[in-house]
DOGU-10811 format. One line per 10 residues: number of its first residue (from 1); for each residue x, z, y of N, C-alpha, C. Coordinates in steps of 0.2 Angstrom, whole numbers. Example, Ala and Ser with C-alpha at 12.3 -4.5 7.8 and 13.67 -1.06 7.14 Angstrom:
REM DOGU-10811
1> 66,39,-28,62,39,-22,66,39,-16; 64,35,-11,68,36,-5,64,39,0;
This chain:
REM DOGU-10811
1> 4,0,-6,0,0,0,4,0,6; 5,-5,11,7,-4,17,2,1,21; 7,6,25,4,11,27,0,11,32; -1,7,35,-4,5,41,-9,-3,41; -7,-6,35,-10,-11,36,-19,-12,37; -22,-8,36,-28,-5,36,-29,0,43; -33,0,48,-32,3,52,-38,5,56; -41,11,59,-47,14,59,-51,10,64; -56,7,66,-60,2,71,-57,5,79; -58,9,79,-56,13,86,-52,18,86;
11> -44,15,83,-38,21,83,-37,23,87; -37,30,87,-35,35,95,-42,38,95; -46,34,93,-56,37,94,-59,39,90; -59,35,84,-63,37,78,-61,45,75; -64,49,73,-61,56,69,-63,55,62; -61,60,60,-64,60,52,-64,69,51; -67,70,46,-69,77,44,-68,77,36; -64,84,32,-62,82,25,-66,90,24; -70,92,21,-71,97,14,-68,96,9; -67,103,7,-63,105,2,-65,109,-1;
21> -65,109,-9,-67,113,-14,-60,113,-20; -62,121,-22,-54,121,-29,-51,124,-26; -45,123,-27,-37,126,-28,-35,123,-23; -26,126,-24,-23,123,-16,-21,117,-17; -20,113,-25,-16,109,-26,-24,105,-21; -30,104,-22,-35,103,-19,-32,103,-9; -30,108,-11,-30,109,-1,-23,104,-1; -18,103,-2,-14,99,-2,-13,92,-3; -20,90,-7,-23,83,-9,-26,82,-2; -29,88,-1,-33,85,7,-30,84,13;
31> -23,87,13,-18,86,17,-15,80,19; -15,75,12,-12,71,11,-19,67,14; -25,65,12,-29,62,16,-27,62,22; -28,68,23,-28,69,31,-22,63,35; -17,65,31,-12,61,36,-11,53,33; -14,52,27,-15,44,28,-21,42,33; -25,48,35,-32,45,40,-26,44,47; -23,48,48,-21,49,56,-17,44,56; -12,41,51,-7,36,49,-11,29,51; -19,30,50,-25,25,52,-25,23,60;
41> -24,29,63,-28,29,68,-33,33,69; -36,39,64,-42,44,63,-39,51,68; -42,52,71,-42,60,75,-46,65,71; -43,70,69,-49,76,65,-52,76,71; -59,79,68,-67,82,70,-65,87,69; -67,94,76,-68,99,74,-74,101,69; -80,97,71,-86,98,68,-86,91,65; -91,91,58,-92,85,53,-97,83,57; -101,83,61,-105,82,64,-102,76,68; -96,77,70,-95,72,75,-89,68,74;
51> -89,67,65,-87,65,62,-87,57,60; -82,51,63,-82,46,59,-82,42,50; -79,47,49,-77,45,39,-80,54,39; -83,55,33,-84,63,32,-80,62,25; -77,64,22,-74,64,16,-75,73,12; -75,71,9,-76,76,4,-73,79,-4; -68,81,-4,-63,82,-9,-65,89,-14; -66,88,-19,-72,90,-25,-69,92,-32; -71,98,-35,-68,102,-41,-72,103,-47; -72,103,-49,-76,104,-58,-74,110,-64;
61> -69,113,-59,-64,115,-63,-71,123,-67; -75,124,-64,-81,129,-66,-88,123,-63; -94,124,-68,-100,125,-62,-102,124,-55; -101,131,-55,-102,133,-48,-98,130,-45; -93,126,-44,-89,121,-39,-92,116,-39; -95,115,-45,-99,105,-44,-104,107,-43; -109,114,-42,-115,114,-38,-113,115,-32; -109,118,-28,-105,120,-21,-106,114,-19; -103,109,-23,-99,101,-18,-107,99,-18; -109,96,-23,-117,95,-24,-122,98,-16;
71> -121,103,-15,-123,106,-9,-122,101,-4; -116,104,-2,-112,102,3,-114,93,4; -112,90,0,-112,84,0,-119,79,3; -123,83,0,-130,82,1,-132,83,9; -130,86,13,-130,88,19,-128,82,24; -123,77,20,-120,72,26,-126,66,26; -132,66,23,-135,61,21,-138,62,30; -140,68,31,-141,67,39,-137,65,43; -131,69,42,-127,68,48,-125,60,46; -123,56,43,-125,51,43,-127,46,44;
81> -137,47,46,-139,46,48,-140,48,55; -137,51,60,-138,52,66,-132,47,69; -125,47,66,-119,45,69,-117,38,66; -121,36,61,-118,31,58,-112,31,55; -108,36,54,-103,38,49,-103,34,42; -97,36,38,-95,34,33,-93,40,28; -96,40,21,-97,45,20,-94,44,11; -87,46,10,-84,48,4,-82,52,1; -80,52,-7,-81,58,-11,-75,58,-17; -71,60,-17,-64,60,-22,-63,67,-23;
91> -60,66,-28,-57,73,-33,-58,74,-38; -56,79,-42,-58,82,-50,-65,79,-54; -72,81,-47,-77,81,-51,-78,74,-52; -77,68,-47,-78,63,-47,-73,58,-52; -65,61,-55,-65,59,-61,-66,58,-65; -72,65,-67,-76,61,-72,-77,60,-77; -80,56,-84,-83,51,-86,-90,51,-83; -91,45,-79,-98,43,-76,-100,46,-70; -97,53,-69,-99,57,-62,-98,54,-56; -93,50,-55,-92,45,-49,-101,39,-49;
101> -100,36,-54,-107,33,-56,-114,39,-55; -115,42,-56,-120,48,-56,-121,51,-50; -117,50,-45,-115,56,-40,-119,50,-35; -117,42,-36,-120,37,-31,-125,35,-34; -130,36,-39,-135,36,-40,-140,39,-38; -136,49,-36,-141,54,-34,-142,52,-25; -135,50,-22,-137,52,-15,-134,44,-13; -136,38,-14,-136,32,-11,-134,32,-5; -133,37,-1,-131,37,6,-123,37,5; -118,37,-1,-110,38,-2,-107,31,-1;
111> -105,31,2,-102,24,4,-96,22,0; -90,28,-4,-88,27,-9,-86,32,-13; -84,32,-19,-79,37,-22,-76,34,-27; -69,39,-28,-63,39,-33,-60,44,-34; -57,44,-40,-56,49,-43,-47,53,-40; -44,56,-45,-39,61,-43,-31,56,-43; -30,48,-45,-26,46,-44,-27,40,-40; -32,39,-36,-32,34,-31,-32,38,-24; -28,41,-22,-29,44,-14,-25,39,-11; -19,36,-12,-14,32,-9,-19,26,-7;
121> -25,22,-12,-27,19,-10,-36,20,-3; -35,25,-4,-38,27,4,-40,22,9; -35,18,14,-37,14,17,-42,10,14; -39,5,9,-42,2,4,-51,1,5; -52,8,3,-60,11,0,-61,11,6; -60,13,12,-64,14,19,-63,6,20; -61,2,19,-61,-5,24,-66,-9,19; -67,-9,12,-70,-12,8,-75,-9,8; -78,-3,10,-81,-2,10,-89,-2,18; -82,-3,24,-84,-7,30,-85,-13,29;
131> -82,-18,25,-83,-25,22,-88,-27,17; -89,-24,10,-92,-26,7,-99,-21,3; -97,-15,7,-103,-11,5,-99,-5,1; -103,-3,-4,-102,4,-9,-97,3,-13; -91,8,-15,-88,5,-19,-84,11,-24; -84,11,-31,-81,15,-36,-76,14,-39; -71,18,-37,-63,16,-40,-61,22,-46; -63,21,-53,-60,24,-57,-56,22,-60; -48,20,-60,-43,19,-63,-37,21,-65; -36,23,-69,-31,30,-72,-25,29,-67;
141> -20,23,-63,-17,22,-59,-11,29,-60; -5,27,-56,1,30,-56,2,35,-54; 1,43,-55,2,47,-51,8,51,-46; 12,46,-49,18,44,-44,17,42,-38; 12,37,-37,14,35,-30,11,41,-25; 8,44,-27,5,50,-23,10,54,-18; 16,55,-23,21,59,-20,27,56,-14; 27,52,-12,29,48,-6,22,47,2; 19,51,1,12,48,4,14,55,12; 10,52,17,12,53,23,8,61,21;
151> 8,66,24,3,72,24,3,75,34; -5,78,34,-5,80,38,-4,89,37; -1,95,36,3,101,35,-2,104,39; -5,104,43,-6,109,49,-2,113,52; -2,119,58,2,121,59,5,126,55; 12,128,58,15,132,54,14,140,53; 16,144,50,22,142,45,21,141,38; 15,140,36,16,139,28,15,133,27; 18,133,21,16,123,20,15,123,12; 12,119,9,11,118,1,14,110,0;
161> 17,111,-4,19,105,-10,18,105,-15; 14,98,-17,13,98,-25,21,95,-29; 25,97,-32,28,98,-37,28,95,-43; 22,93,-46,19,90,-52,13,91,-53; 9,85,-56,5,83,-56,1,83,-63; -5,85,-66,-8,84,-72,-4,90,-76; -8,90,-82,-7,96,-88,-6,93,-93; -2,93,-101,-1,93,-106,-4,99,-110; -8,104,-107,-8,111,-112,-15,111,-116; -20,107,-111,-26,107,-114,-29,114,-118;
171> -29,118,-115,-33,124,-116,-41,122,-118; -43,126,-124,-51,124,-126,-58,124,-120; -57,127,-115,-60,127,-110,-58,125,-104; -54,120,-102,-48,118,-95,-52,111,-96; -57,108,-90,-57,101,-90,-50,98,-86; -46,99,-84,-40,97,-79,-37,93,-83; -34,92,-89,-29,87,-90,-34,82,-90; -40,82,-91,-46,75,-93,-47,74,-85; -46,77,-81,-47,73,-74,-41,73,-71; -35,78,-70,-28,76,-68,-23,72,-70;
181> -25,71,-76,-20,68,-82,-15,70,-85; -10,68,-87,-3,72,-88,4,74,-86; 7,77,-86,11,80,-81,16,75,-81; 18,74,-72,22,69,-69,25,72,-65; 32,74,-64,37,80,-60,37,74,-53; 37,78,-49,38,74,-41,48,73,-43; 50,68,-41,59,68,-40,61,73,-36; 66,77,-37,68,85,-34,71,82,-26; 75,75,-26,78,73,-20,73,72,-15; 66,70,-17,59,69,-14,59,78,-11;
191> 56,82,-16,53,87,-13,59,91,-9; 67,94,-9,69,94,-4,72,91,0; 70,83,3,68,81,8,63,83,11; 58,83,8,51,86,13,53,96,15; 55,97,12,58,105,14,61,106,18; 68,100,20,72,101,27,66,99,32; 61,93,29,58,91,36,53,98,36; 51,100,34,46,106,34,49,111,40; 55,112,35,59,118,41,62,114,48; 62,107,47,65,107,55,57,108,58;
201> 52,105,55,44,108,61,42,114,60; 47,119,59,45,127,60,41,130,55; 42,129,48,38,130,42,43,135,39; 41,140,41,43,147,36,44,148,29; 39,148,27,37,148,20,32,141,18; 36,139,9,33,133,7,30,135,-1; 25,134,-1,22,136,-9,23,130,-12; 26,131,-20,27,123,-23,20,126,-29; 17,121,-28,10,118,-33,12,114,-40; 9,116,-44,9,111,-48,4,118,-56;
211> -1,111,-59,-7,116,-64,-2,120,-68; 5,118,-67,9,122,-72,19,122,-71; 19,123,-63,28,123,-61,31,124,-67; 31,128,-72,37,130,-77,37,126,-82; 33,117,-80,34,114,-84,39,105,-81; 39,108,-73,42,103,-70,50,100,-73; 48,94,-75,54,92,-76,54,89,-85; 50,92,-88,48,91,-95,48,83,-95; 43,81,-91,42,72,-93,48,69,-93; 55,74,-88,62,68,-89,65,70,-95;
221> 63,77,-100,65,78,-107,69,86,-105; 69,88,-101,74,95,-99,70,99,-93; 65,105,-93,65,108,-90,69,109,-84; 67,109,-76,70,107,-72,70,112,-67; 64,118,-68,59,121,-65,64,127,-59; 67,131,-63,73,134,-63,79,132,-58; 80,123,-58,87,122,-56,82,121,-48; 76,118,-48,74,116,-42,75,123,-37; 72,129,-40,70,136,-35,79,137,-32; 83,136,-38,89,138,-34,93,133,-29;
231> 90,125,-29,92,120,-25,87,121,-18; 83,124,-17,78,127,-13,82,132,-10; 82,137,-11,85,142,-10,93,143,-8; 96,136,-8,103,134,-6,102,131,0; 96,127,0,98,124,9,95,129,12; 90,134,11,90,140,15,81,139,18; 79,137,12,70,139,14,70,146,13; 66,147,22,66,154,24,62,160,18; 57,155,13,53,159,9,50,153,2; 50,156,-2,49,152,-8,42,153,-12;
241> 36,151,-11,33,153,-16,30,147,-21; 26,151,-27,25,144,-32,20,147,-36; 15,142,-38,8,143,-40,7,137,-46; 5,138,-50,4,141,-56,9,141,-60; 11,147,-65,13,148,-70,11,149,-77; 12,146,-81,10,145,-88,14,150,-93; 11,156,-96,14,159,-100,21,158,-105; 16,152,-108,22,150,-113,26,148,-112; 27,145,-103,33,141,-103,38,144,-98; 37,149,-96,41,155,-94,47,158,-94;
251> 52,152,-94,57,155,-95,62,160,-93; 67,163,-98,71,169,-95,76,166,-87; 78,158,-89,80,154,-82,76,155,-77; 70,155,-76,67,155,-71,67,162,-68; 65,165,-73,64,175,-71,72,176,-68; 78,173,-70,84,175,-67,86,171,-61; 83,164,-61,81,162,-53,78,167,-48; 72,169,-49,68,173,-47,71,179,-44; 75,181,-48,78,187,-48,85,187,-43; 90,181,-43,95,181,-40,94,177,-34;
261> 86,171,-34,88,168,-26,85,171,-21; 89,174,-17,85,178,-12,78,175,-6; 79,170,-7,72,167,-2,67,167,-8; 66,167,-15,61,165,-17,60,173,-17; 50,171,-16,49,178,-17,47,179,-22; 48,188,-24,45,193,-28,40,192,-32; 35,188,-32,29,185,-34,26,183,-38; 23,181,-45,20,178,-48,16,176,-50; 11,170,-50,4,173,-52,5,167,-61; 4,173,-65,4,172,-72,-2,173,-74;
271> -8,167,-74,-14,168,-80,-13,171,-85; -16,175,-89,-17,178,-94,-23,174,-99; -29,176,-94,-36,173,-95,-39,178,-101; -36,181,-106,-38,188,-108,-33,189,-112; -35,198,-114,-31,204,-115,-30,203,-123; -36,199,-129,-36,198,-134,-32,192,-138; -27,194,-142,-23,187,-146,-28,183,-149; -35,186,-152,-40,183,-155,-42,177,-149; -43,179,-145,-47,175,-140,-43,172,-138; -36,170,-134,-30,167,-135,-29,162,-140;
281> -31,166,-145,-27,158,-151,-34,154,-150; -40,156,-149,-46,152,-148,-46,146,-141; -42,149,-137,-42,147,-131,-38,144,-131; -32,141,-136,-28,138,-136,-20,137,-134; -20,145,-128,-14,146,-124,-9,146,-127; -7,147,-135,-1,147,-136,4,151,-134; 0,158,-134,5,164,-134,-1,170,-137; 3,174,-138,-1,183,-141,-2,186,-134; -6,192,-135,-5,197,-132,2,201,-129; 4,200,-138,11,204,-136,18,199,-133;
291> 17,193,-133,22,188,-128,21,190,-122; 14,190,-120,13,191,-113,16,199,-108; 14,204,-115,18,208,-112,24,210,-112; 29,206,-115,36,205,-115,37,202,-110; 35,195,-107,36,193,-101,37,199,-94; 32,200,-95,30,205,-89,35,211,-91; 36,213,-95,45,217,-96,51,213,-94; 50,209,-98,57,206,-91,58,204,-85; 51,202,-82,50,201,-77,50,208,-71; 48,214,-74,51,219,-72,57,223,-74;
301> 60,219,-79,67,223,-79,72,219,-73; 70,212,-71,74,208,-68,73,210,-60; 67,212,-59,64,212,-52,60,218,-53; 61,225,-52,57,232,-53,50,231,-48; 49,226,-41,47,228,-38,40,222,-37; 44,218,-42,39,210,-45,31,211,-41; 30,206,-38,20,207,-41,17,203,-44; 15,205,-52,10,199,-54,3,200,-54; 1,195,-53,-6,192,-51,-9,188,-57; -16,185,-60,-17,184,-64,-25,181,-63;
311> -27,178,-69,-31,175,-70,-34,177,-77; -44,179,-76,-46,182,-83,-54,179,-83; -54,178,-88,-60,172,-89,-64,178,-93; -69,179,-93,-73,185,-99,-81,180,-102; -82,181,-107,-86,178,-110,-86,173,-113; -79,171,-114,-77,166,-118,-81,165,-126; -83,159,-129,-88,161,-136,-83,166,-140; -87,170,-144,-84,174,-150,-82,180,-147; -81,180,-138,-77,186,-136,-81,196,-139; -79,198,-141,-83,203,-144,-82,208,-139;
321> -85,215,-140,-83,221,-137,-75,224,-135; -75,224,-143,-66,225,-142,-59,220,-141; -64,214,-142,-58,209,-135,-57,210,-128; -65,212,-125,-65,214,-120,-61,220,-118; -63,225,-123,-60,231,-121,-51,229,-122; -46,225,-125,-43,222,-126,-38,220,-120; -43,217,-115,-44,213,-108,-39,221,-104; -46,223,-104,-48,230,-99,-37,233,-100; -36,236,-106,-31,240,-109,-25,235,-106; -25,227,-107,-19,224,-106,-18,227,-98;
331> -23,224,-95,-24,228,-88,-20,234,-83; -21,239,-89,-21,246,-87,-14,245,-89; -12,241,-93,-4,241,-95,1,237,-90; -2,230,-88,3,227,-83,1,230,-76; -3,231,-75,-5,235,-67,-6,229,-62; -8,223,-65,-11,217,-60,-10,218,-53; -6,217,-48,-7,219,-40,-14,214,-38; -18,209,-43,-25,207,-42,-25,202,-47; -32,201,-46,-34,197,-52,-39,191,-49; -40,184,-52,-44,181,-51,-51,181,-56;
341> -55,184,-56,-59,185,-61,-64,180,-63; -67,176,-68,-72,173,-68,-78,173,-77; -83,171,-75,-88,171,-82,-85,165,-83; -86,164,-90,-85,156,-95,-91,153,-92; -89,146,-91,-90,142,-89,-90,135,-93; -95,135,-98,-94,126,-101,-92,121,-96; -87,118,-100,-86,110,-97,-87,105,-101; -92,100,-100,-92,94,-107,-86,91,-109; -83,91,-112,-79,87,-116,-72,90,-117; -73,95,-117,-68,104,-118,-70,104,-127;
351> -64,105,-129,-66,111,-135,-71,117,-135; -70,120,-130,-76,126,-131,-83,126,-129; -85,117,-128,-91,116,-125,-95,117,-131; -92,116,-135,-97,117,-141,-97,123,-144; -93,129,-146,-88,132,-150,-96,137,-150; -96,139,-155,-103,146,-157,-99,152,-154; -105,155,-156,-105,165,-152,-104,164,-144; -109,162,-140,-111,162,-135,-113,168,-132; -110,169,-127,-108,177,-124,-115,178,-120; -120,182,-122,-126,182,-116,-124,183,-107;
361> -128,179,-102,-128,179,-96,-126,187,-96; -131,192,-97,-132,200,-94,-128,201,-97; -124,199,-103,-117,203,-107,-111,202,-102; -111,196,-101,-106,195,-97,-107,196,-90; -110,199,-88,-112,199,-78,-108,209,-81; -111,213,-85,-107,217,-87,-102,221,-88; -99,214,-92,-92,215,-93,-89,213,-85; -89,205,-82,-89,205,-77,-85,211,-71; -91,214,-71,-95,221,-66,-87,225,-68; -86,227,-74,-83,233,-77,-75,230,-75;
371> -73,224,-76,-67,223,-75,-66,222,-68; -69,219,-64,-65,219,-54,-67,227,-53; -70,232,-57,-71,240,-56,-64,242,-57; -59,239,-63,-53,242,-67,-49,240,-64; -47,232,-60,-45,229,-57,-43,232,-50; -50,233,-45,-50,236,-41,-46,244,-41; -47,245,-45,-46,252,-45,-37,253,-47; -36,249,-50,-26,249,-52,-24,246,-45; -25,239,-43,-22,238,-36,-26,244,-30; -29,247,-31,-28,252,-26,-23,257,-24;
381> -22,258,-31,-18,263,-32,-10,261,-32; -10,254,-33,-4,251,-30,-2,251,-25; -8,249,-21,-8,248,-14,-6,254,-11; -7,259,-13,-6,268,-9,2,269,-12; 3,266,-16,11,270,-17,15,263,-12; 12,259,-10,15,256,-3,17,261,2; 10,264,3,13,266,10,19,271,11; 21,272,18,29,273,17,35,271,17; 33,264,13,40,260,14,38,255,18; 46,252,21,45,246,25,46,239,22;
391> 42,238,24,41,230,19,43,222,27; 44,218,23,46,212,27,39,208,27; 38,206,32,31,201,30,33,195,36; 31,191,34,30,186,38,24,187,42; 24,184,49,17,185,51,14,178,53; 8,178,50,6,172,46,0,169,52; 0,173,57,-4,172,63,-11,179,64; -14,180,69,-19,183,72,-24,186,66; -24,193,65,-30,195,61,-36,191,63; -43,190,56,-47,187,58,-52,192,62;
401> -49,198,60,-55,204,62,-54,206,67; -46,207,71,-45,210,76,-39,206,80; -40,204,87,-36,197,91,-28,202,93; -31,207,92,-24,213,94,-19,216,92; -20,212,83,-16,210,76,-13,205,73; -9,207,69,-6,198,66,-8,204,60; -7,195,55,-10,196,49,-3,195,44; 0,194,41,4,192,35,5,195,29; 11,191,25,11,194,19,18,199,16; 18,201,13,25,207,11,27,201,5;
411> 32,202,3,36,196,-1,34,198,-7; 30,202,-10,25,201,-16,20,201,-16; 19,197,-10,12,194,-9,5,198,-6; 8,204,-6,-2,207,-1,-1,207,4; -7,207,9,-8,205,14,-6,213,16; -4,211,24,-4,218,29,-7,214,35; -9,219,37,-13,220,46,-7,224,48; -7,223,56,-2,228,61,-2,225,69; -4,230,70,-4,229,80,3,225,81; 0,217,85,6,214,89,10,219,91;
421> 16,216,89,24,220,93,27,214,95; 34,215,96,38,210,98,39,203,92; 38,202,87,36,196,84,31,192,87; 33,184,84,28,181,85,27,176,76; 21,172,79,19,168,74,24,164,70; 26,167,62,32,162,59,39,166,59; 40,172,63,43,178,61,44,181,55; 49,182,54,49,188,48,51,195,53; 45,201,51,47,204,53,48,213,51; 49,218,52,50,223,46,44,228,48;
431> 39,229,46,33,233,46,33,239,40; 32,244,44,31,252,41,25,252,39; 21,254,31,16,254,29,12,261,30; 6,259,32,5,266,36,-3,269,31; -5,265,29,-12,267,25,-14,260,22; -17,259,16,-21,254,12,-27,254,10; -30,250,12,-40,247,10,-37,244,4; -44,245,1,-45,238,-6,-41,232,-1; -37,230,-5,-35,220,-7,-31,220,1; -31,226,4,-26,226,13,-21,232,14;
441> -16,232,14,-9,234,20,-12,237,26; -9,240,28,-12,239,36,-4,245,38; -1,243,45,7,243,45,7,245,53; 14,247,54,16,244,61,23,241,62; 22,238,67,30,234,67,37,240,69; 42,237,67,46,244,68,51,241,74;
């Protein structure tokens, strides 16, 4: 695609507006729209309302994402018809089998969509479809070309990079490699170039993406994941984080990267998805129970002060009492600094869309209930053996609650509050922990 060869009717004038549903890897998709629309000639819309292209970027990854987007979506049928807009719809859910078809059957008002490897052709679908009308592009295409694409970051200081792209694990309930496809590492000389450019536009801290970083590098035949943090952390990115990890592939390399580059933070967020081997070997993860907590031993014998974070699905089929209970004890054992909690969630064309022992609605609203209680209650108690010490946090911009605070993170990721002092936004600065709420810090500058 020439980057410009396609270019908005009224560059400098037209805006466009992107919703966003999912993950970050999602919010960094919509980035990249963003900066092939500006690359157009497109101005963001503060408001969709007064939006030229409304584009909509979409998940499947649960339900309740594809009824959200489904919401949402439905909404531009007006606004469309007040401004004459153009109105598209790419991502997860529109990969599909047939949902791209399905979606413009329901709301004829979509003037086009495509699925999670055609973003690069973007121009494209806006002009054919100012030309020729309605248009669906589902075609498995290169996920490689994705990674050279212009991006809009926003302001600083955080930035996200996708790192690699699709899964190979296919978990019995994970629709993601069926609409991501399979894992494609970004070229390492690619993503630390976009790092110096990050840090010369004032970007503090960069999150590297990918549905499984500790697999980056596998498609060239040798795990790479490891050599990249400490190639990262030699040109001197002021802060390193990196989002998702996969149990299995957890190496003691990466835990001693972690552990020896000082810009990479403290951090980890390590799915689990439950506390049961039973339920595990059913979900296809390819570890036990007891793998996982040998991880999290070394992980704090390397780093005492680690934070890990995690993901736990409950009501998966067959899940019994004492799986459950299972969940709860692994819990009370690694001391999760948070969790992402969610009910099972059929996906068509998942191994578990069929699997028998169907967990009842009120069983699992129960279970549910009882673990963000167990949850809640261990990161509280972590949070109070905070206070006292002085922690580093980046200040990541303005409390949303109060104009008279800045808001950031401590380098194993919770947030802190603290009355503006001499720092500004993009700062690292050193904050005394004075008292903690559920899931908040709250500090002062020293």
């Amino acid at each position: 695609m020439g980057k410009n060869q396609y270019r908005a009717e009224r560059p400098g004038t037209d805006t466009y507006y992107i919703t966003t549903f999912g993950c970050q890897m999602n919010v960094r998709d919509t980035q990249t729209a963003a900066g092939i629309l500006e690359s157009m000639g497109y101005l963001p819309a503060a408001d969709p309302k007064e939006a030229k292209v409304l584009l909509y970027n979409t998940c499947c990854i649960r339900d309740l994402a594809e009824r959200k987007a489904y919401a949402a979506i439905g909404m531009a049928r007006e606004i469309k018809a007040k401004n004459g807009g153009m109105v598209g719809v790419f991502g997860c859910m529109t990969q599909q089998t047939g949902a791209a078809q399905e979606l413009m059957r329901r709301m004829p008002f979509i003037d086009f969509a495509f699925g999670t490897h055609q973003l690069h052709r973007l121009p494209e679908f806006i002009h054919a479809a100012q030309e020729k009308g309605r248009t669906t592009l589902l075609e498995e295409g290169n996920p490689a070309l994705d990674f050279d694409l212009p991006a809009a970051y926003g302001r600083p200081p955080l930035a996200y990079t996708n790192i690699i792209h699709g899964c190979n694990n296919f978990c019995s309930y994970c629709i993601v490699p069926y609409v991501r496809g399979r894992e494609t590492s970004k070229p390492m000389e690619l993503i630390l170039e976009e790092a110096r450019t990050l840090m010369d536009q004032g970007f503090s801290e960069i999150t590297l993406l990918g549905q499984n970083v500790n697999s980056y590098g596998n498609d060239w035949g040798k795990p790479q994941f490891a050599k990249l943090l400490r190639e990262l952390d030699a040109i001197g990115v002021p802060r390193i984080r990196f989002m998702t990890s996969h149990p299995k592939d957890l190496s003691d390399e990466v835990i001693a990267a972690m552990a020896e580059c000082s810009h990479v933070a403290k951090q980890i967020h390590l799915p689990v998805q439950s506390g049961s081997s039973r339920v595990l070997r059913r979900m296809n993860r390819k570890y036990t129970r007891g793998d996982y907590l040998c991880l999290v031993e070394k992980l704090r014998a390397a780093m005492p002060q680690v934070g890990i974070t995690t993901d736990l699905i409950v009501g998966f089929p067959g899940e019994s009492e004492t799986d459950f209970a299972d969940t709860l004890s692994l819990c009370e054992t690694v001391r999760f600094d948070a969790a992402f909690t969610f009910n099972f969630s059929k996906r068509k064309g998942t191994a578990a869309f069929d699997m028998e022992g169907e967990v009842a609605k009120e069983v699992m609203t129960q279970r549910i209930t009882t673990l963000i209680d167990t949850i809640k209650s261990i990161s509280t108690k972590t949070y109070q053996g905070l206070v006292g010490t002085e922690q580093t946090v980046l200040i990541e911009g303005e409390s949303s609650r109060d104009s008279s605070c800045y808001t950031g993170r401590i380098d194993r990721g919770i947030t802190v509050n603290f009355p503006k002092g001499h720092g500004v936004v993009g700062d690292f600065v050193p904050v005394t922990i004075t008292h903690a709420k559920a899931n908040t810090l709250f500090g002062q500058e020293r």
